[in-house]
C-alpha positions in Angstrom: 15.9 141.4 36.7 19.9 140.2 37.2 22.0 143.3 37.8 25.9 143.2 38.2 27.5 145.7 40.7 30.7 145.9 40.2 33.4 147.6 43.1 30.4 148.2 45.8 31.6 149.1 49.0 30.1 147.2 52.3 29.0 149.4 54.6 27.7 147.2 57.3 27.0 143.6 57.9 23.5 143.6 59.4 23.9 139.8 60.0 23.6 136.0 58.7 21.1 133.9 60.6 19.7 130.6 60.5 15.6 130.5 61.1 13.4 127.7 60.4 9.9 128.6 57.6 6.1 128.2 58.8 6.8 124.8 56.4 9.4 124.0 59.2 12.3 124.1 57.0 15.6 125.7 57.9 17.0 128.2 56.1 20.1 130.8 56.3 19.4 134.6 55.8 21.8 137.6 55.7 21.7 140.8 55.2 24.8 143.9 54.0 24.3 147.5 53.5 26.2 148.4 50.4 27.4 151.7 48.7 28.7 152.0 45.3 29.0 155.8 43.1 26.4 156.6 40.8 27.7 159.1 37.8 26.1 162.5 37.5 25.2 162.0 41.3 26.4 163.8 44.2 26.1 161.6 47.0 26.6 157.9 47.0 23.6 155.4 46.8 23.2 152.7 49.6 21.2 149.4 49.3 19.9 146.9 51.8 21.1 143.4 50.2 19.4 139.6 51.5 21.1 136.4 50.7 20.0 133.2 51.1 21.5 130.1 51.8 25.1 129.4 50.4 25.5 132.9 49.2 24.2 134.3 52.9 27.4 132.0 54.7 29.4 133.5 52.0 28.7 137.3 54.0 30.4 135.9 57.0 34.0 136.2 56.3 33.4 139.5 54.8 34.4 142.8 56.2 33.0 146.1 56.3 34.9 148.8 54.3 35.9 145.8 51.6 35.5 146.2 47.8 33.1 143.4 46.4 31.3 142.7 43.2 28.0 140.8 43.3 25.0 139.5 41.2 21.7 140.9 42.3 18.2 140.3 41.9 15.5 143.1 41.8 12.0 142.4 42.2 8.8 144.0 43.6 5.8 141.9 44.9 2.3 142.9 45.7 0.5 142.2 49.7 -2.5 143.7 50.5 -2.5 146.5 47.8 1.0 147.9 48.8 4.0 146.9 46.7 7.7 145.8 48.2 10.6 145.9 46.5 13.6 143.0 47.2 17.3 143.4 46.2 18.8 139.8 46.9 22.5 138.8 46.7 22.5 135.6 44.0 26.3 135.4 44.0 29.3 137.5 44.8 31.6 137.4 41.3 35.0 138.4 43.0 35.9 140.4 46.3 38.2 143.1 45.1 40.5 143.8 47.7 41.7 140.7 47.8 45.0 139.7 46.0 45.3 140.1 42.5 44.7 138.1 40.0 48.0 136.6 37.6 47.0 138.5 34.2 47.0 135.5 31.5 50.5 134.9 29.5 50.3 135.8 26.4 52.2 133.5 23.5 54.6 135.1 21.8 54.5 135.1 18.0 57.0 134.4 16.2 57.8 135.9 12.8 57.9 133.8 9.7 61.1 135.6 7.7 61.5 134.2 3.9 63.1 135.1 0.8 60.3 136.3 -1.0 59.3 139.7 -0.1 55.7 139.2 -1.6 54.6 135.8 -0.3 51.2 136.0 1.2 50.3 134.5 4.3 49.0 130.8 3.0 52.7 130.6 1.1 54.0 130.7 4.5 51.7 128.3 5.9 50.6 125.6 3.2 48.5 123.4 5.6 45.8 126.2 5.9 43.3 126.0 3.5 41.5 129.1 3.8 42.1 131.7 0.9 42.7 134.5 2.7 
């Protein structure tokens, strides 16, 4: 299951590590503590995030306190009879205390004036062939 949070706080940066897997591939891992409001709850909820590869080295430059929002993945797998739960980091959407970003321009319309006070809008504009 993809879930967005949006404006989570990080708490703490646990760490980004490269290791190497029984296969004897290497690999990056990193791990944040986030925090992020919950409505109708008194007390803030914290989550242990992993990241893996491209989006772990993306943790690095990150600093605790800041505003981000990210992409995460929730899933729960079975070992020996006992069930774990993972929240991974699949991509960080924007990091919000960063600087702002330029709202779009928007085009200005321009009003058609004529003579006729009843023309509809296709009298004023003859190349569109739609009837209303």
């Amino acid at each position: 299951m993809l879930v967005n949070l949006e404006n989570v706080t990080i708490k703490k940066k646990i760490g980004v590590r490269d290791e190497i897997s029984k296969a004897g591939k290497e690999y990056t891992i990193g791990e944040i503590l986030v925090e992020y409001e919950v409505p109708d709850k008194e007390y803030p909820v914290r989550l242990l995030l992993k990241a893996f590869g491209e989006t772990a080295k993306q943790i690095k430059p990150l600093k605790e306190g800041e505003k981000v929002s990210i992409v995460i993945c929730v899933s729960t797998r079975d070992y020996n009879g006992k069930y774990y739960t993972d929240a991974i980091c699949e991509k960080f959407l924007d990091v919000a205390d960063k600087t702002p970003k330029a709202a779009p321009k928007k085009e200005s319309k321009k009003s058609i004036v004529t003579s006729d006070p009843f023309a509809t809008k296709s009298d004023l504009n003859p190349t569109d062939d739609l009837p209303f």
